[in-house]
C-alpha positions as CSV (number, residue, x, y, z in Angstrom):
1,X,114.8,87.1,99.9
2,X,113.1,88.1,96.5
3,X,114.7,91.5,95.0
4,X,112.2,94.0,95.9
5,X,112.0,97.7,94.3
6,X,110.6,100.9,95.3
7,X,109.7,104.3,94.1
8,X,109.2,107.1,96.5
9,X,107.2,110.2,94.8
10,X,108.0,113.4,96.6
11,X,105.5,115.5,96.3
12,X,106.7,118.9,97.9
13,X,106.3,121.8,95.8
14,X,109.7,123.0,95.7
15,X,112.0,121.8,92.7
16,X,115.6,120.3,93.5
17,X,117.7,121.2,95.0
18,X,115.3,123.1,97.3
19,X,115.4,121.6,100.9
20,X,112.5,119.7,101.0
21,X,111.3,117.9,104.2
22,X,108.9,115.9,102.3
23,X,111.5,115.0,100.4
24,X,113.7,114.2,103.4
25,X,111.5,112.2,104.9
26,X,110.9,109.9,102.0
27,X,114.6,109.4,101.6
28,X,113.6,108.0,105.4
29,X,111.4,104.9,104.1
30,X,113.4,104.1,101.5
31,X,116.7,103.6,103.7
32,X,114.7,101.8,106.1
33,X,113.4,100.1,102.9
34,X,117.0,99.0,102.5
35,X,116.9,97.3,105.5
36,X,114.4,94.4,104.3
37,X,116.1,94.0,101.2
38,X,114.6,96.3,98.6
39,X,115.9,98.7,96.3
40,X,114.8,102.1,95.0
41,X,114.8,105.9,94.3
42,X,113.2,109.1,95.9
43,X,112.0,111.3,92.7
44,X,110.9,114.5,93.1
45,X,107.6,115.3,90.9
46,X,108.4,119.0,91.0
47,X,111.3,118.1,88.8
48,X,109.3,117.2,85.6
49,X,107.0,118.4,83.1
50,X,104.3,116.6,84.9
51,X,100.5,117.7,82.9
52,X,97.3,117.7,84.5
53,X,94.9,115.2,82.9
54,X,93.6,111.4,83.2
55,X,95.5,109.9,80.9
56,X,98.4,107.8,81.0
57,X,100.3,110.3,78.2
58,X,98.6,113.9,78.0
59,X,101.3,114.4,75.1
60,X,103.2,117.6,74.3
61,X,106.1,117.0,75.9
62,X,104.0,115.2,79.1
63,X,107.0,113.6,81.6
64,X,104.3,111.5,83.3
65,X,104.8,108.4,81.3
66,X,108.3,108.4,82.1
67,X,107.3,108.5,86.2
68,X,104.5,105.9,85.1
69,X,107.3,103.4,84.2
70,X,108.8,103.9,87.2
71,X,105.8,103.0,89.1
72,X,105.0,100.0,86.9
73,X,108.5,98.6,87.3
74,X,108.8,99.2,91.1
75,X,107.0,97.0,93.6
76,X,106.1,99.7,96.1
77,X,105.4,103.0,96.0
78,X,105.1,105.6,98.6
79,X,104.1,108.7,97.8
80,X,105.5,111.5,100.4
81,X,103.9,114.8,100.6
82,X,103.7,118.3,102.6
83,X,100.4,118.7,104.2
84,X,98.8,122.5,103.3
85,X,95.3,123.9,104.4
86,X,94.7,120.5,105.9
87,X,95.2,119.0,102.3
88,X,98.0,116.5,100.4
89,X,99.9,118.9,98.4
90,X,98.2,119.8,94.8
91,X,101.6,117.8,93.4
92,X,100.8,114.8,94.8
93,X,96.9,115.1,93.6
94,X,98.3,115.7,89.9
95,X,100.2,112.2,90.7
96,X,96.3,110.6,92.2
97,X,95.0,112.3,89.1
98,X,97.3,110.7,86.8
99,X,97.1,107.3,88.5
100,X,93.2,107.3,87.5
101,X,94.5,106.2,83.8
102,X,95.5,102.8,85.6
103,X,91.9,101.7,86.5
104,X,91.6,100.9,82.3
105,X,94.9,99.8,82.1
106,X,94.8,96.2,82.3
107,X,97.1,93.0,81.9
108,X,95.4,89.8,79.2
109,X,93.5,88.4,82.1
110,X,91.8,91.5,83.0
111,X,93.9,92.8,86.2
112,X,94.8,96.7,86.5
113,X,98.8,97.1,85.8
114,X,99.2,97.8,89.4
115,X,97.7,95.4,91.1
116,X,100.1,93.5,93.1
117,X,101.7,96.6,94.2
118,X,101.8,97.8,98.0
119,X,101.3,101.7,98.4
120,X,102.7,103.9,101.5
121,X,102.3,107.0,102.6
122,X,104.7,110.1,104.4
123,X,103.7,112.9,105.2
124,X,105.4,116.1,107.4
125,X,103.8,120.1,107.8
126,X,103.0,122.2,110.7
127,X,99.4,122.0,110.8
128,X,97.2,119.1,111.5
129,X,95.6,116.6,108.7
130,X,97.9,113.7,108.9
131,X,95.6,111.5,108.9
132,X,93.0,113.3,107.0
133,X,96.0,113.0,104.1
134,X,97.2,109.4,104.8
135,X,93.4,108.5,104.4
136,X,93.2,110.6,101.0
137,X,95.9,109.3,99.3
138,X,95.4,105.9,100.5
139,X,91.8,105.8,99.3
140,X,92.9,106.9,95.8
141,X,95.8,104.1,95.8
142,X,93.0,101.5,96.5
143,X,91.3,102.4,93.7
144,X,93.7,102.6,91.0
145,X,94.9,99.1,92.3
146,X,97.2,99.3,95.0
147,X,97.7,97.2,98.2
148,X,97.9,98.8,101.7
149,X,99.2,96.7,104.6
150,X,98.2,97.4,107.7
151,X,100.1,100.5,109.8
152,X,101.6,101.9,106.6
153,X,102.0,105.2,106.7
154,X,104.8,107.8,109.2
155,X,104.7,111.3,109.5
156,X,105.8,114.0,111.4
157,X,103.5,117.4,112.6
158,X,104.8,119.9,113.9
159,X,103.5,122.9,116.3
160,X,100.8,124.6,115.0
161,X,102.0,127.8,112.7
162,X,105.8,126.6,114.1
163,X,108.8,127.7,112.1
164,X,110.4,124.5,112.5
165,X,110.7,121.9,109.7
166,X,111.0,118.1,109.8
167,X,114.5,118.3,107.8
168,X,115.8,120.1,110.8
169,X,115.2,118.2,113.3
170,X,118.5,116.7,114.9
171,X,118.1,114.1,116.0
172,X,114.7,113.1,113.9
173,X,111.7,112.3,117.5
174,X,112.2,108.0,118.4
175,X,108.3,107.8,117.6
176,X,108.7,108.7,114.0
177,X,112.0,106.9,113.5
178,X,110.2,103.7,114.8
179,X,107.0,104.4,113.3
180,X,108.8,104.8,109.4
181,X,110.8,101.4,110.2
182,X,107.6,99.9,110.9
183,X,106.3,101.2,108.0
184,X,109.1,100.0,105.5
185,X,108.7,96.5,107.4
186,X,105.2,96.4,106.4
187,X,105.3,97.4,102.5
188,X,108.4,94.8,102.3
189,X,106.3,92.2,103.9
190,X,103.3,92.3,101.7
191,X,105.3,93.4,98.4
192,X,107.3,89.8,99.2
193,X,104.0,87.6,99.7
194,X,102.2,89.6,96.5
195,X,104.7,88.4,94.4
196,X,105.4,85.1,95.2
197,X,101.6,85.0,94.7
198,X,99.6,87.4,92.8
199,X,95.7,88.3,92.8
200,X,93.8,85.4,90.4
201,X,92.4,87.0,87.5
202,X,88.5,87.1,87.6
């Protein structure tokens, strides 16, 4: 099998070494990752100087261009976020915002850096929006030049205004533990055929 890499982006708003269960179930695709071959790392966001702009290096000590290589060097990213007021989590929007910089960043032949890359999607909270989030961040990933295959994206909800977290769930519900293996299956599947044959160049 081709050597396959992955970044997972935690986007909870809590710094290490915080419980996170964003961060928890990140660590989730990327083990199941493992599975299909591919190798990786679950960063937390929270952890850097991360600054809010467009541009690939907003300078002044800016630790986005270090996460940026990351992303160019890895073949998939999944970006794993809390869901609050319905919404992705304002870190993971700084990380969408930051990925706009990609749409003018372009290889000789014209393609965005990222093309070529397959993009996934985890998301836990106790309130609805699941979906509403997967479809956010996934729309934004398509734009700044990402791949989706189809059924990529788990998550866990749980009771409306519950106390209960994803991280403490023992054991983690079948459905999402089935649903985040599919998931990993997927990304590994497309990352694989994407780079034994890249987009043509316009």
């Amino acid at each position: 099998m081709t050597d396959l890499t992955a970044l997972v982006l935690t986007c909870s708003l809590k710094k290490s070494p915080a419980p996170s269960s964003s961060h928890t179930i990140g660590q989730e695709v990327l083990d199941a990752l493992a599975e299909h071959g591919v190798t990786g790392e679950v960063v937390r966001v929270a952890d850097h100087d991360v600054r809010f702009g467009v541009s690939t290096d907003e300078g002044d000590g800016d630790q986005w261009p270090q996460l940026r290589a990351k992303v160019l060097a890895a073949d998939i990213l999944v970006i794993a976020t809390p869901i609050w007021m319905g919404q992705p989590s304002s870190v993971s929007k700084v990380v969408l915002e930051r990925l706009d910089a990609e749409i003018s960043e372009t290889d000789d032949q014209g393609r965005m850096l990222t093309f070529g890359k397959v993009a996934g999607v985890a998301v836990v909270g106790n309130e609805d929006g699941a979906h509403h989030v997967c479809a956010e961040v996934f729309q934004a990933l398509v734009d700044v030049g990402f791949t989706v295959p189809a059924a990529a994206s788990t998550y866990w909800v749980g009771e409306a205004m519950g106390s209960v977290d994803y991280q403490d769930l023992q054991p983690r519900p079948d459905k999402v533990v089935g649903t985040t293996r599919d998931t990993a299956r997927h990304l590994a599947h497309l990352a694989r055929l994407l780079k034994a044959e890249p987009y043509p160049a316009g």
